[in-house]
VEXDREN-2710 file (C-alpha; in Angstrom, 1 decimal):
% VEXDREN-2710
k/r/px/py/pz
1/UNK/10.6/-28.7/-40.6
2/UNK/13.0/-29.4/-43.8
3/UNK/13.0/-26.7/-46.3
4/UNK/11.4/-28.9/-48.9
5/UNK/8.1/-28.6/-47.0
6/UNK/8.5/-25.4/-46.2
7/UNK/8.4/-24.4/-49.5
8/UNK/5.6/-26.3/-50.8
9/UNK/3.7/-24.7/-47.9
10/UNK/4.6/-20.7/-49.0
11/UNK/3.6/-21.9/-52.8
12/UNK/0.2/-23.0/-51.7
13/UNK/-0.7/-20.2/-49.2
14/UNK/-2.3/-18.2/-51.9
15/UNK/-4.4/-21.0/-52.9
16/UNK/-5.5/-21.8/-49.1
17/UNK/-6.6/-18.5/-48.3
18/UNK/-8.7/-18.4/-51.3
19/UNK/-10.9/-21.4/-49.5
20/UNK/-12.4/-18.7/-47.4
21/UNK/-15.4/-16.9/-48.9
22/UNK/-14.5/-13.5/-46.6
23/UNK/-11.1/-13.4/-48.6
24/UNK/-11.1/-11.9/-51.9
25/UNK/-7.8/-12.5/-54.6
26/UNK/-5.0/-10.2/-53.1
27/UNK/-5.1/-6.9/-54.1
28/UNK/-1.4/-6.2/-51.9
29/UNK/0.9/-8.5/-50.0
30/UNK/3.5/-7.5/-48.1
31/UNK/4.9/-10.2/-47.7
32/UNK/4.8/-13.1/-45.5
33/UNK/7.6/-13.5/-42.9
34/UNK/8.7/-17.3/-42.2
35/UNK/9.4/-17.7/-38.9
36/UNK/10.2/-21.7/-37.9
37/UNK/6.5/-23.7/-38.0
38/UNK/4.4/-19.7/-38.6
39/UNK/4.4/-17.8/-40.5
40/UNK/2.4/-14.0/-41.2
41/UNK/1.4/-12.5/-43.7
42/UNK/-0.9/-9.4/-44.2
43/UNK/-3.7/-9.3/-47.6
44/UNK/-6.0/-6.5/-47.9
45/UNK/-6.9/-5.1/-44.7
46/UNK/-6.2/-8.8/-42.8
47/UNK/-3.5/-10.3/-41.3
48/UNK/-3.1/-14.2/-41.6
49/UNK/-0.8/-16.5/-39.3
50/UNK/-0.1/-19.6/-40.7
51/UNK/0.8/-22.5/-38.5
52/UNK/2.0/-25.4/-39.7
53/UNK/2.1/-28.9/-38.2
54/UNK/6.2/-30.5/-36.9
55/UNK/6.5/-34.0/-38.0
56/UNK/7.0/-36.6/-34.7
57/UNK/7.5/-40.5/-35.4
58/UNK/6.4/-40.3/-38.5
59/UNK/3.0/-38.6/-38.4
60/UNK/1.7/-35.2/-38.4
61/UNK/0.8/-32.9/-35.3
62/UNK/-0.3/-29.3/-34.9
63/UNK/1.9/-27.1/-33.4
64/UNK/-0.3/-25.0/-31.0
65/UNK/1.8/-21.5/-30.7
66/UNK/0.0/-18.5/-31.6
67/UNK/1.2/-15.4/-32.6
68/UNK/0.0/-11.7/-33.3
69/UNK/1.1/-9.5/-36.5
70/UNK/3.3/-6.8/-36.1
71/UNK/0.8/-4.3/-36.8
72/UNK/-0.4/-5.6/-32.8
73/UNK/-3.6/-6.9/-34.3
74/UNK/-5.9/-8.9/-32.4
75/UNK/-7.1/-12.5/-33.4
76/UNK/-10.8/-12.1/-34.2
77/UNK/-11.6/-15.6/-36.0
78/UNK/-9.7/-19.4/-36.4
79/UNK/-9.8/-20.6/-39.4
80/UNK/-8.5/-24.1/-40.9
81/UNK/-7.7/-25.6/-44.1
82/UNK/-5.3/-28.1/-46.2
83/UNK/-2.7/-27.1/-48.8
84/UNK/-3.5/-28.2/-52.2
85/UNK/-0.6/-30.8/-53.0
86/UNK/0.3/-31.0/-49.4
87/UNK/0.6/-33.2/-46.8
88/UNK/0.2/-30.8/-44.2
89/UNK/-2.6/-29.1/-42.1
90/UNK/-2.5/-25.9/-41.9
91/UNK/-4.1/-23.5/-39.2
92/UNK/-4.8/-19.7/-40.3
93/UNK/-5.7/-17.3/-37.6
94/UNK/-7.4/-14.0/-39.4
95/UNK/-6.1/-10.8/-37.7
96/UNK/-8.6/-7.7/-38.1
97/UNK/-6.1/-4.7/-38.0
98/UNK/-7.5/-2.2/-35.9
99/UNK/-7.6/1.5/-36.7
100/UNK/-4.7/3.4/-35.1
101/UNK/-4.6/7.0/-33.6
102/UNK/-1.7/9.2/-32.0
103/UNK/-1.9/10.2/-28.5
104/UNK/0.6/12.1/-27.2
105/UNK/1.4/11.3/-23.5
106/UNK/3.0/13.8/-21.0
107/UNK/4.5/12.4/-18.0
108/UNK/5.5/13.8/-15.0
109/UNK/8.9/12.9/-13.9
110/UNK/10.6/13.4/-11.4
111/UNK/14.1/12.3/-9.2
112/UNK/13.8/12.0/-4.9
113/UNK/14.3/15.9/-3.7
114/UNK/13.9/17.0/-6.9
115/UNK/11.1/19.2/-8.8
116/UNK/8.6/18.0/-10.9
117/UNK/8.8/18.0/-15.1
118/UNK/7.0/16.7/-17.7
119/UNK/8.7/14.6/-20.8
120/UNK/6.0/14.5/-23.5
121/UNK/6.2/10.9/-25.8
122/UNK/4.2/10.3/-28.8
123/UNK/2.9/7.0/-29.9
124/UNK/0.7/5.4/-32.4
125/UNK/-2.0/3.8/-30.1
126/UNK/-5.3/1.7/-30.4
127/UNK/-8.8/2.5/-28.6
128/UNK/-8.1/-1.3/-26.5
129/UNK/-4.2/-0.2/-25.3
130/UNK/-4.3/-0.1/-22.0
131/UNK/-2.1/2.7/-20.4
132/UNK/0.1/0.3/-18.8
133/UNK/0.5/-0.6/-22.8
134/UNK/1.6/2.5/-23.4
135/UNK/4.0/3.4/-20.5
136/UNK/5.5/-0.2/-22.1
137/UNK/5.7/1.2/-25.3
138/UNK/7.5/4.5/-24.2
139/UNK/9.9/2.5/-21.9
140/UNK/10.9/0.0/-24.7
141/UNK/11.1/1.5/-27.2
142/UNK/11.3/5.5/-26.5
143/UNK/12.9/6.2/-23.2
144/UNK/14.3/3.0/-21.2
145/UNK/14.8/5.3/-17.9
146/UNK/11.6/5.6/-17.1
147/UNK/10.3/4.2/-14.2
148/UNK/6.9/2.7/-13.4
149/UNK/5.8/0.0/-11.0
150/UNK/3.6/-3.1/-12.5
151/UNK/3.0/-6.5/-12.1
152/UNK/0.2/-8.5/-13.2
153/UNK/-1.4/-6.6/-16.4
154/UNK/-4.8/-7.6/-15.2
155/UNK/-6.5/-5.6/-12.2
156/UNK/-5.3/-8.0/-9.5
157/UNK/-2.3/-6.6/-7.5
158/UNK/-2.6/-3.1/-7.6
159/UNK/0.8/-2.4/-8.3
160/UNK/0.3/0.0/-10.9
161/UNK/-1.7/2.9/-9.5
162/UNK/-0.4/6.5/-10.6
163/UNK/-2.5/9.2/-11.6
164/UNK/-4.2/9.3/-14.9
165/UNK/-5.5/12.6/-15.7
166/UNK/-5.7/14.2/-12.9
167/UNK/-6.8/11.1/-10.9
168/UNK/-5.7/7.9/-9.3
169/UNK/-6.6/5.0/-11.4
170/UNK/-4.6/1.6/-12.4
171/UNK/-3.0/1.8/-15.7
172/UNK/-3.5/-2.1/-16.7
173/UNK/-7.4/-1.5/-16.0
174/UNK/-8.0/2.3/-18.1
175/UNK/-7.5/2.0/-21.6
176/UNK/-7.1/4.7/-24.3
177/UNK/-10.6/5.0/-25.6
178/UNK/-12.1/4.9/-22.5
179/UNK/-9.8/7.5/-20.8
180/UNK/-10.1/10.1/-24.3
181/UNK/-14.3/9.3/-24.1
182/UNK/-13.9/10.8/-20.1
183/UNK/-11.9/13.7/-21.4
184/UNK/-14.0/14.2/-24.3
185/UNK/-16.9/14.4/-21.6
186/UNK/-15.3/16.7/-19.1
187/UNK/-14.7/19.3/-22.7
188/UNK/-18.1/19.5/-23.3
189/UNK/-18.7/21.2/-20.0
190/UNK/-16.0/23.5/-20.9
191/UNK/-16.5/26.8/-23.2
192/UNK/-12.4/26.2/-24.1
193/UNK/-12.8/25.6/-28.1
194/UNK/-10.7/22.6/-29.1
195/UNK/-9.1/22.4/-32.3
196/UNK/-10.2/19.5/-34.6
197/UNK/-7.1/18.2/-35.8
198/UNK/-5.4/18.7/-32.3
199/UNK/-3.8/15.4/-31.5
200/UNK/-5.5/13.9/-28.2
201/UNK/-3.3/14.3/-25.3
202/UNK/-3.0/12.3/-21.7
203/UNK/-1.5/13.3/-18.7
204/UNK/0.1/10.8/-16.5
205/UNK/1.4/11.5/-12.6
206/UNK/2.8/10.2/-9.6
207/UNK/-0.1/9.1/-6.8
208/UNK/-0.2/11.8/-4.2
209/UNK/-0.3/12.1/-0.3
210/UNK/3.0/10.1/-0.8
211/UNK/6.7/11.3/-1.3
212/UNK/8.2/10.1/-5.4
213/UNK/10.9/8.2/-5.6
214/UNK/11.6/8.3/-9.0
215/UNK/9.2/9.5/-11.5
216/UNK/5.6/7.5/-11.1
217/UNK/7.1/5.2/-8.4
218/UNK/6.2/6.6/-4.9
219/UNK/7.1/5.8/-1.5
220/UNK/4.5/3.7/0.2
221/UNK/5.9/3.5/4.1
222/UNK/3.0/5.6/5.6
223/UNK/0.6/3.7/3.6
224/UNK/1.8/0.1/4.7
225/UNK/2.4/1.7/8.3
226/UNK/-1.5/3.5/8.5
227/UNK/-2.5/-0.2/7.8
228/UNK/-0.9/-1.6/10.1
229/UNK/-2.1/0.9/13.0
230/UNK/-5.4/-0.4/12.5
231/UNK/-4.2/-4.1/13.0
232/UNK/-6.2/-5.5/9.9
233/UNK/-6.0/-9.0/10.9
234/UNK/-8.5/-11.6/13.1
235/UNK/-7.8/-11.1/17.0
236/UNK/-4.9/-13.1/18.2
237/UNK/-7.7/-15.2/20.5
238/UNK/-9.8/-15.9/17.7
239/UNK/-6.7/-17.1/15.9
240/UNK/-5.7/-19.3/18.5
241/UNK/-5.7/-23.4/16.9
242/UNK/-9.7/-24.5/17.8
243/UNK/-10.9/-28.4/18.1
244/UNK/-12.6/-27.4/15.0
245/UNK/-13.0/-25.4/12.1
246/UNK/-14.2/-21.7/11.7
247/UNK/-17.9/-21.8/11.2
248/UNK/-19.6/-18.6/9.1
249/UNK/-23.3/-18.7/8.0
250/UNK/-23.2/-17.6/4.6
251/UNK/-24.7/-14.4/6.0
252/UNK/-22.1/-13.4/8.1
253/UNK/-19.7/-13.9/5.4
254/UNK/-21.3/-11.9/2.6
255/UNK/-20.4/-9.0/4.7
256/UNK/-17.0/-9.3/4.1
257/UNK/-17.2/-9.4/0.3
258/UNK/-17.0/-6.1/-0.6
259/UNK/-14.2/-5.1/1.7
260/UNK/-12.3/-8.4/0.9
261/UNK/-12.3/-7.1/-2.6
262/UNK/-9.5/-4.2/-1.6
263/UNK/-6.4/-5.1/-3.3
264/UNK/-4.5/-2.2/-1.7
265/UNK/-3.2/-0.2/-4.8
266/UNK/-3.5/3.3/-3.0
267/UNK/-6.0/5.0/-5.0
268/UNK/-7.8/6.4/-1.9
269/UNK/-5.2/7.2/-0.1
270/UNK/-3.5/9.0/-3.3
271/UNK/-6.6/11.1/-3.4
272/UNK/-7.7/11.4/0.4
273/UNK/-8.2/15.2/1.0
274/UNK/-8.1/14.6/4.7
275/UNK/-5.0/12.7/4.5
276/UNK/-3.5/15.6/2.7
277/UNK/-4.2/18.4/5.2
278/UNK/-4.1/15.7/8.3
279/UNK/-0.9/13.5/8.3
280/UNK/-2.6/11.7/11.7
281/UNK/-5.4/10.4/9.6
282/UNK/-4.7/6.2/8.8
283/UNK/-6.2/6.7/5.9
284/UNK/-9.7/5.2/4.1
285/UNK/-7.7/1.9/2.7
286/UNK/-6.9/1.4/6.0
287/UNK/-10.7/1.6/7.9
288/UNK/-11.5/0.2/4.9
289/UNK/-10.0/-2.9/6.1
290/UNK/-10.5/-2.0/9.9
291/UNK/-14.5/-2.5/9.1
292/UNK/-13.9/-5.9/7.8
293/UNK/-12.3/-6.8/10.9
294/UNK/-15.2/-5.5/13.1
295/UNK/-18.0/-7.1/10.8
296/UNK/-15.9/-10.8/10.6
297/UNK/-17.6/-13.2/12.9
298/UNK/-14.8/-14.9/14.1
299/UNK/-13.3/-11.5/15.6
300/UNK/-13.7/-11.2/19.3
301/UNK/-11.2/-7.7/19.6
302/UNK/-14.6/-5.3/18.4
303/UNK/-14.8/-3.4/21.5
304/UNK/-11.1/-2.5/22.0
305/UNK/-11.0/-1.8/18.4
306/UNK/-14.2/0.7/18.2
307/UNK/-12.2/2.9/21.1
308/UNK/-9.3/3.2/18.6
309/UNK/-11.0/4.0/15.7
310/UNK/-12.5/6.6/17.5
311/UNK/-9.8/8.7/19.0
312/UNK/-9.6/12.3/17.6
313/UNK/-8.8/12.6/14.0
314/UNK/-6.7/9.9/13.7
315/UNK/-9.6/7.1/12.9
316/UNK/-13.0/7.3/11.4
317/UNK/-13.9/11.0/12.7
318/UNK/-10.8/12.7/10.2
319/UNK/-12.7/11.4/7.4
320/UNK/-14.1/14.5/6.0
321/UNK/-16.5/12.8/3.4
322/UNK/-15.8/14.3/0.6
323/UNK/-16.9/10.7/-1.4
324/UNK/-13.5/11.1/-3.7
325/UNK/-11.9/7.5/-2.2
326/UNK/-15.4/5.8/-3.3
327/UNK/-15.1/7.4/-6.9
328/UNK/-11.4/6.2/-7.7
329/UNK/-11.6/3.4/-6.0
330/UNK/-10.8/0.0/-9.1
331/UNK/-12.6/-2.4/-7.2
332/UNK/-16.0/-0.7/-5.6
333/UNK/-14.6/-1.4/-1.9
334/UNK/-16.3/2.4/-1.2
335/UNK/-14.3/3.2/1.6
336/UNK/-15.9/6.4/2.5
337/UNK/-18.9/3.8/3.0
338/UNK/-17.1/1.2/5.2
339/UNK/-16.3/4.2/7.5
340/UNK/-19.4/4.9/7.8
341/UNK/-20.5/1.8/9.3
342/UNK/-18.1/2.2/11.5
343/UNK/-19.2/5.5/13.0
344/UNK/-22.6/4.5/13.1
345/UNK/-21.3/1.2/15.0
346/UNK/-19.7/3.7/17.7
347/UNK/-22.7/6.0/17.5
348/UNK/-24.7/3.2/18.6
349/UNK/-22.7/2.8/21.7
350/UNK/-21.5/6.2/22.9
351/UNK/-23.8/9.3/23.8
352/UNK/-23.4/12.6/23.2
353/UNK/-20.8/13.4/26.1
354/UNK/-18.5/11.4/25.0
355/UNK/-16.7/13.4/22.6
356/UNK/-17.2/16.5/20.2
357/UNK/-17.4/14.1/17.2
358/UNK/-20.3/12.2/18.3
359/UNK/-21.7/15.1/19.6
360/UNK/-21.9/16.8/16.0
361/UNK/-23.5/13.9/15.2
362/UNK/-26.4/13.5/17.3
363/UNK/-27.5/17.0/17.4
364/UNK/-26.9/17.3/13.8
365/UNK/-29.5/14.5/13.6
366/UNK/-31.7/16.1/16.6
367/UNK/-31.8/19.7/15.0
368/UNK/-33.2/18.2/11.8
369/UNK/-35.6/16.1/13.2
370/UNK/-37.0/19.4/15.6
371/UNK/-37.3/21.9/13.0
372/UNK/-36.8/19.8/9.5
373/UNK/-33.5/21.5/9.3
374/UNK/-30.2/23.1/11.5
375/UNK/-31.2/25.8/13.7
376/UNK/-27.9/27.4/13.1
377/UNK/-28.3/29.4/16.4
378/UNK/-29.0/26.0/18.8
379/UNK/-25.9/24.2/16.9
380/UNK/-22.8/26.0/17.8
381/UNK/-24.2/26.2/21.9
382/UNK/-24.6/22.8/21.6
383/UNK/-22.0/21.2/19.7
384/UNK/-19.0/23.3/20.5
385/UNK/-20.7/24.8/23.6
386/UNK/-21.4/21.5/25.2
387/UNK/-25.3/22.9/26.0
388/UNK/-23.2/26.2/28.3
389/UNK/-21.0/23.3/29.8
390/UNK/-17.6/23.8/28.1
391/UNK/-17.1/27.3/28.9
392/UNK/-13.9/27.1/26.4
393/UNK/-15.7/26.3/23.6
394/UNK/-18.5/29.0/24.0
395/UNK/-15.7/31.6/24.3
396/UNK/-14.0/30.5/21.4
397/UNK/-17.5/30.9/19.4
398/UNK/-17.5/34.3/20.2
399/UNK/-15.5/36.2/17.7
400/UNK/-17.3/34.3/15.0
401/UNK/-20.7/35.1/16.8
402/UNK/-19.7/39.0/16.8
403/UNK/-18.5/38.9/13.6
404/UNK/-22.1/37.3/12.0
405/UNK/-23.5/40.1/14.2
406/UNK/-21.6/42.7/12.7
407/UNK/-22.4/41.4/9.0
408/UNK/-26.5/41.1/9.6
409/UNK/-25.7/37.1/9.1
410/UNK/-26.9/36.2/12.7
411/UNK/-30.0/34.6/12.9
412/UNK/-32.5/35.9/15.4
413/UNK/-35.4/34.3/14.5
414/UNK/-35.9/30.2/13.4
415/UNK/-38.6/29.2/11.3
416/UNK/-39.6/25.4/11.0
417/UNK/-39.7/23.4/7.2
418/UNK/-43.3/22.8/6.1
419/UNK/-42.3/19.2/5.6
420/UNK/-40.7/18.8/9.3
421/UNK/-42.9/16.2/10.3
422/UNK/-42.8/14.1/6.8
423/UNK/-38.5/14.6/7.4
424/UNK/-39.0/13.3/11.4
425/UNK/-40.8/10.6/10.1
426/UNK/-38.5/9.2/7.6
427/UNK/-35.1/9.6/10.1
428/UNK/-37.7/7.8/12.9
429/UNK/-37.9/5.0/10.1
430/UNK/-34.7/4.5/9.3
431/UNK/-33.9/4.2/12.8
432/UNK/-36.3/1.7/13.5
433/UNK/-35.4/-0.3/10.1
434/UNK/-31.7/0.1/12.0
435/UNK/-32.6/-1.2/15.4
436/UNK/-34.5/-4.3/14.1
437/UNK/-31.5/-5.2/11.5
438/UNK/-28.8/-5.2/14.6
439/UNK/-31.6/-7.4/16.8
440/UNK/-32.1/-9.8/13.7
END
């Protein structure tokens, strides 16, 4: 665009805005930067960008590029108009500047082998920045060394888990005035007084259960490898080229929906407590993705893969349900849930001989429906015990069993719940409900 035009178009911006009824005369203007075909400006509490059309051939057309004020307002409203004494269209975007705050963010860094410390960064912040915004901020324009991993900005890789406060979240998806609201929330349970002028701080951490590389980039070998154990992936017969396609009733693939929706960012595994005191545990991403295998139609491996799931700790009996995986988890896969199914999918095939586990189970389940809860003294004998046939077991119960003695904590007596029958009834129920379901 020749500077001739160019000029005609700063001279009539004044009278262009004034087309709009929700702009008033300018009361300040600080000036309005000319950048090729745009141009901002800011007027009164709004920012304007001005785009104006590139001549082609000989006639007019609208350059489309967009652009956002330096103040990183967002655009709220298009607006168009022509220039008095112009030739030329022009198209004004109004920017509503949002209210700024300071946050100040301390991060924990760290080098391979080394201990942990925190670098504290302050920055002037909207409610809307994300914390992936912010860690962009910092690394831009405060400290270029640190190190973060991210990729798509928009809840779909899972790239950038770390910890956010104590607990494993995705930056690109928690924002600041969500994450200060949660913060606020937890306060208010606290008797600590804050001060009112104290500026609002964040804490921001390596995921755990894995070893840091550098600062909030982990090493994710035993999480890829724990997924891998499980083999996540259609049998290698059902795989095998057919004369036709892969038939599921709409049915059978709704129950892969929610576990489809796992986008493997480690937020379970960062916070698994039985991960953290059991290294042999795969993991709840990983059974996550191991029940999606066993509830796809078009797997024919289930059997084989129920036995492996169920050895020891190592599969779906080290999970100790402590329902943190479902809380953290970005995308509402509930893993805790998923592994669930799967016990109750071995439980349905295995009696109570077949290992300690399933054993805890079913007389768990047996107890409460006798006497509307655990007779404490019945559950030990037969859990551990065996019913008097593991001899091993009872022995190793009996330090405890002298000990609760001792202390006046043994029970000698057992006394029924008034509501036992109303408690027998609903577990009867649900069973029933269960067995019709599977024959369905």
């Amino acid at each position: 665009m020749d500077a001739a035009p160019q000029a005609q178009v700063l001279n009539n911006i004044s009278r262009s805005i004034s087309l709009f009824k929700s702009v008033r005369s300018p009361k300040k203007t600080q000036g309005i930067d000319q950048g090729g075909s745009e141009f901002t400006g800011v007027f009164d509490k709004y920012s304007y960008t001005i785009a104006t059309p590139s001549l082609r051939n000989g006639s007019t057309t609208l350059t489309n590029r967009r652009s956002l004020c330096p103040e990183r307002s967002r655009r709220v409203e298009g607006l168009s108009a022509f220039c008095h004494n112009s030739q030329f269209e022009l198209k004004i975007y109004k920017h509503f500047l949002a209210e700024t705050m300071q946050v100040r963010f301390n991060v924990v860094r760290q080098n391979q082998n080394e201990s942990p410390r925190v670098h504290t960064y302050t920055l002037e912040v909207e409610e809307s920045n994300t914390i992936l915004d912010c860690l962009n901020s910092i690394k831009w324009e405060q400290d270029g060394t640190l190190a973060y991993r991210k990729n798509c900005r928009n809840t779909i890789c899972g790239s950038c888990s770390m910890r956010i406060n104590g607990r494993s979240a995705l930056a690109c998806k928690e924002n600041i005035g969500s994450e200060l609201a949660r913060l606020d929330k937890i306060a208010n349970f606290s008797s600590a007084e804050k001060p009112a002028d104290s500026i609002p701080e964040i804490t921001i951490a390596p995921m755990g259960n894995m070893p840091v590389i550098k600062d909030l980039v982990v090493d994710m070998t035993s999480f890829w490898d724990n997924l891998e154990a499980v083999e996540p992936y259609i049998s290698t017969a059902s795989r095998a080229v057919p004369e036709r396609e892969f038939l599921q009733t709409p049915e059978e693939r709704s129950k892969l929906d929610q576990t489809g929706n796992c986008i493997l960012c480690g937020a379970c595994y960062s916070e698994c407590n039985a991960r953290e005191v059991n290294p042999e545990f795969v993991g709840p991403h990983a059974l996550a993705k191991a029940y999606r295998t066993i509830a796809d139609s078009r797997d024919s491996d289930t059997e084989n893969r129920l036995e492996k799931y169920n050895q020891g700790t190592e599969g779906v009996w080290g999970c100790t349900r402590c329902y943190y995986c479902n809380s953290v988890c970005p995308m509402e896969v509930a893993p805790m849930d998923q592994i669930g199914k799967i016990k109750q999918e071995i439980l349905d095939r295995k009696d109570d001989q077949a290992s300690r586990s399933i054993r805890h189970r079913k007389v768990l389940i047996n107890l409460v429906k006798e006497g509307g809860w655990i007779d404490e003294r019945k559950f030990g004998i037969e859990v551990v015990g065996n019913y008097f046939r593991d001899v091993k077991g009872l022995l190793s119960l009996g330090p405890l069993g002298l000990r609760m003695i001792a202390r006046g904590k043994f029970p000698l007596s057992f006394e029924s719940s008034e509501g036992t029958k109303t408690i027998r009834d609903l577990i009867e129920s649900v069973q029933n409900l269960e067995n019709s379901t599977d024959q369905v």
